[in-house]
N, CA, C and O of each residue as an XYZ file, in Angstrom:
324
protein
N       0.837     -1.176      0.000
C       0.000      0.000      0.000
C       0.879      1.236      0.000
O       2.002      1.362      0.490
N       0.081      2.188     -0.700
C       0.786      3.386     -0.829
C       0.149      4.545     -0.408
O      -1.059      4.614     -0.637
N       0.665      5.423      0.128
C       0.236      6.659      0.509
C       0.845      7.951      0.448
O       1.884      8.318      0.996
N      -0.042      8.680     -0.390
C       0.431      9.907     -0.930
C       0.285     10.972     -0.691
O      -0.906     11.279     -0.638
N       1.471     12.340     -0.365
C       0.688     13.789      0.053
C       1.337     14.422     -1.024
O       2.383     14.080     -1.575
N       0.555     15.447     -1.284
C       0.789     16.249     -2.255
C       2.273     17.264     -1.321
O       3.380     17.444     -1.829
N       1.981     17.612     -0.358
C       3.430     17.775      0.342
C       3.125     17.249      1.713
O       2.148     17.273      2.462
N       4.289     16.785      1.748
C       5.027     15.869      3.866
C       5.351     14.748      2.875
O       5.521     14.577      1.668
N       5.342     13.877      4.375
C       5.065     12.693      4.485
C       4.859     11.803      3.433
O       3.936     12.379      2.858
N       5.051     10.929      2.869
C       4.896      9.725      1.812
C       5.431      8.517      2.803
O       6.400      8.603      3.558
N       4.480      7.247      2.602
C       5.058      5.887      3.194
C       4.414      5.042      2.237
O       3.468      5.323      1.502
N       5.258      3.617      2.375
C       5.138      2.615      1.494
C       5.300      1.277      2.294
O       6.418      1.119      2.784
N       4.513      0.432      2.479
C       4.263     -0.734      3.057
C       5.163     -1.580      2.261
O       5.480     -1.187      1.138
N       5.581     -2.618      2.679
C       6.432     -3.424      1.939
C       5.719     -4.977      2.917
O       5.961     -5.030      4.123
N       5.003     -5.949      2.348
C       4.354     -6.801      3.793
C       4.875     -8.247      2.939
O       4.818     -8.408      1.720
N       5.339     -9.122      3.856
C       5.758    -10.214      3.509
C       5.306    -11.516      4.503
O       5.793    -11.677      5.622
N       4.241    -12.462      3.871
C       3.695    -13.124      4.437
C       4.220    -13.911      5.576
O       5.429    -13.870      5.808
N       3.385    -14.661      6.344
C       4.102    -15.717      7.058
C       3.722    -16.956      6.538
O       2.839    -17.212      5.718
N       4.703    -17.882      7.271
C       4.584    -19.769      6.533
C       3.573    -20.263      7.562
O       3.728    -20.468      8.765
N       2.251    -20.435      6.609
C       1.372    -21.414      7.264
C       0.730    -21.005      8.399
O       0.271    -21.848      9.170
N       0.617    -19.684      8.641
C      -0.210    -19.472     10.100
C       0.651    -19.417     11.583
O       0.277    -19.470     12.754
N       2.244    -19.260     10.816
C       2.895    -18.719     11.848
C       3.655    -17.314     12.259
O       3.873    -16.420     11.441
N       4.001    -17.259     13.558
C       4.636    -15.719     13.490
C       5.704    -15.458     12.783
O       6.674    -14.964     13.357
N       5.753    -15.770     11.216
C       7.347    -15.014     10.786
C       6.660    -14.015      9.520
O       7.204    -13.883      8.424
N       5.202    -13.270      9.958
C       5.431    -12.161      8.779
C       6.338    -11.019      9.052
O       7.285    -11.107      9.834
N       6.004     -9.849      8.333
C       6.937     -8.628      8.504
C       6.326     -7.565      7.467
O       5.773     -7.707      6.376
N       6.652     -6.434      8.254
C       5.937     -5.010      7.302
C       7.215     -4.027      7.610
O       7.694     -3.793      8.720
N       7.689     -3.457      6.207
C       8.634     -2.875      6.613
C       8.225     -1.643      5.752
O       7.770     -1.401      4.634
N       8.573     -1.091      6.713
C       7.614      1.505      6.034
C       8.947      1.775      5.252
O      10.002      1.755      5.886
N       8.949      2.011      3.992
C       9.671      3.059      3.044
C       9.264      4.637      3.166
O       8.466      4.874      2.259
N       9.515      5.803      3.949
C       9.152      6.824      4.014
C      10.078      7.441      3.488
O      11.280      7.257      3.676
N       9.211      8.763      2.300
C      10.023      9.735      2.108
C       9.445     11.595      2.461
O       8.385     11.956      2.972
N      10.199     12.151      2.134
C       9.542     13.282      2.104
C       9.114     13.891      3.425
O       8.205     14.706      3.585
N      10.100     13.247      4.565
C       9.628     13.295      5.790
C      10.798     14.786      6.358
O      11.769     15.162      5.701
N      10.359     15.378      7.652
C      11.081     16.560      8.113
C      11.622     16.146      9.420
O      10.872     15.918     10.369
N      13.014     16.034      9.501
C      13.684     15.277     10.465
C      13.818     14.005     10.882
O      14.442     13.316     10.075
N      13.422     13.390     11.946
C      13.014     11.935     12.372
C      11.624     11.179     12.811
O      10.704     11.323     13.616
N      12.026     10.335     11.834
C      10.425      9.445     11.310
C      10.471      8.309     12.748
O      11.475      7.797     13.242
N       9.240      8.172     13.114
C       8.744      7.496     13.782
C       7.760      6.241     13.614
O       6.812      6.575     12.903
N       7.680      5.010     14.004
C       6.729      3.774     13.323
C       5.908      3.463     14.716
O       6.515      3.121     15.731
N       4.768      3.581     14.686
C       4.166      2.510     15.169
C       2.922      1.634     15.137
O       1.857      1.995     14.636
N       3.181      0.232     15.819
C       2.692     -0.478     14.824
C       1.329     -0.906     15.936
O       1.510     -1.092     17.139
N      -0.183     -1.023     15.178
C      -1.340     -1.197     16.437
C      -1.241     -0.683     17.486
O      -1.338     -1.372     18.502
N      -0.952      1.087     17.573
C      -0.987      1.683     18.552
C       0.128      1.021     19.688
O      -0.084      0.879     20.892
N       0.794      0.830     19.287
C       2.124      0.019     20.446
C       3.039      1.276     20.713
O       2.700      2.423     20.423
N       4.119      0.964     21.242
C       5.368      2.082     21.225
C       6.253      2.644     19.904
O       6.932      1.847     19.258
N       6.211      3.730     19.635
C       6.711      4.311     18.824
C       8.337      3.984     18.811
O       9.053      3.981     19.812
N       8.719      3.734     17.577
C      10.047      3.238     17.177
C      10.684      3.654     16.352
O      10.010      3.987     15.377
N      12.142      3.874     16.212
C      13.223      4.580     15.164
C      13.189      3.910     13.790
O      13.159      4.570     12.751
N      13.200      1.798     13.842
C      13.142      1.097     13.230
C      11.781      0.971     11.984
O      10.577      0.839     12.202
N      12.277      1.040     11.088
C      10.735      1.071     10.086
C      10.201     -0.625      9.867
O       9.350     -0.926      9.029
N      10.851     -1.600     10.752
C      10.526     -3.197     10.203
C      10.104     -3.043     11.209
O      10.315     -2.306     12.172
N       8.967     -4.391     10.747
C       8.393     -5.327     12.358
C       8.109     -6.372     12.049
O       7.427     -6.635     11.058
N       8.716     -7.424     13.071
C       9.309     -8.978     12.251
C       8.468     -9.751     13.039
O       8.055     -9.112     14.007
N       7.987    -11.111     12.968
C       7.721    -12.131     13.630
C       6.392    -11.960     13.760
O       6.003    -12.160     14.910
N       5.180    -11.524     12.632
C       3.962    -10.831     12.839
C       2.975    -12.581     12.490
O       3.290    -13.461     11.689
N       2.071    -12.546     13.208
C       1.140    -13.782     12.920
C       0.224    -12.952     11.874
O      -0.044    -11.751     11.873
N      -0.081    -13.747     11.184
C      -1.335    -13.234      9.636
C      -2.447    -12.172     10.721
O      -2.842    -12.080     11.883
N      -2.540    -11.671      9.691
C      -3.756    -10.478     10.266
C      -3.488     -9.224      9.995
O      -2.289     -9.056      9.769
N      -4.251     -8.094      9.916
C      -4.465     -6.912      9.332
C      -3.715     -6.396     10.604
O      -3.794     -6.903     11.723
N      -3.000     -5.339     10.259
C      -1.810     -4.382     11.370
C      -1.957     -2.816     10.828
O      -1.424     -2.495      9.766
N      -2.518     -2.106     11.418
C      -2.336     -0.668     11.264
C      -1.096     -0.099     11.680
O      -0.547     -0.415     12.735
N      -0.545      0.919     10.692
C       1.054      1.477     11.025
C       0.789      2.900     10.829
O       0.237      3.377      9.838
N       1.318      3.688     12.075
C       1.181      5.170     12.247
C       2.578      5.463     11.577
O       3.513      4.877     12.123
N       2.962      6.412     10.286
C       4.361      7.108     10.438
C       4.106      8.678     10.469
O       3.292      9.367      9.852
N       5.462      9.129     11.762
C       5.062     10.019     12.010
C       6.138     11.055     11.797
O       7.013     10.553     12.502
N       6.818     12.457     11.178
C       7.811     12.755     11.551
C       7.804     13.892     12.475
O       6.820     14.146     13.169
N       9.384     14.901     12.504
C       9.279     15.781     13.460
C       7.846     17.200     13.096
O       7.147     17.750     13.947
N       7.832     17.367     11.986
C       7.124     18.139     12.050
C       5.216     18.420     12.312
O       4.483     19.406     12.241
N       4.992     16.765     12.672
C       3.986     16.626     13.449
C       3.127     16.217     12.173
O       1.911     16.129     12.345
N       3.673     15.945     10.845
C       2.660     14.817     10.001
C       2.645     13.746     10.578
O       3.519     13.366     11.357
N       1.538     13.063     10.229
C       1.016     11.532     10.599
C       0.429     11.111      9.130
O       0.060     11.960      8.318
N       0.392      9.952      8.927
C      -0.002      9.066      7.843
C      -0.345      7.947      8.788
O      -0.021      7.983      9.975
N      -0.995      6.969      8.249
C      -1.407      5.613      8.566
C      -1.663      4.657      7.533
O      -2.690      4.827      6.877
N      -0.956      3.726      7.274
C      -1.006      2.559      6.708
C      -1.906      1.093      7.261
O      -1.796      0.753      8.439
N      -2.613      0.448      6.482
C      -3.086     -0.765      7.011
C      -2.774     -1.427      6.042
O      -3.190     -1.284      4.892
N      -1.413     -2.815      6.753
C      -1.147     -3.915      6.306
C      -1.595     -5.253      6.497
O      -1.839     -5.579      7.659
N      -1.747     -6.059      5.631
C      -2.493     -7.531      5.822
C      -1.205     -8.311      5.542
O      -0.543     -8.214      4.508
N      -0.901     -9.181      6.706
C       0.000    -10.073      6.786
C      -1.008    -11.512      6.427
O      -1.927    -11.947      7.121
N      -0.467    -12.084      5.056
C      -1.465    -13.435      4.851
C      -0.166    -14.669      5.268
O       1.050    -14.584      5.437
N      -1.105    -15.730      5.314
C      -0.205    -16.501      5.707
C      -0.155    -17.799      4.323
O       0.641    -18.736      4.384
């Protein structure tokens, strides 16, 4: 999935399934166009430097990216298995 601003913020989902209904998916944020330092987080969890998140069981995952200048975007990824 892609998400577009005409200006800020741009992010790009990158989602890679898991084997068979176990925890090894992963969603990793391509952000550009961001002002200072980008922030990830993933189902409202703790905000992180890292744009991956590894070891995901199948299921739909909402991803906040956020940078310094107080844009937000949100992505929803589907980890299939």
């Amino acid at each position: 999935m892609t998400i577009e601003n005409d200006e800020g913020l741009n992010a790009i989902a990158e989602v890679t399934s898991s084997n068979c209904g176990e925890t090894s998916g992963s969603i990793s944020i391509d952000a550009s166009d961001f002002i200072g330092d980008v922030t990830y987080t993933l189902n409202d969890g703790s905000p992180q430097s890292n744009p991956n998140f590894n070891d995901l069981a199948p299921g739909s995952y909402q991803v906040k990216v956020s940078d310094d200048s107080g844009c937000d975007i949100e992505l929803e990824a589907n980890v299939s298995s």
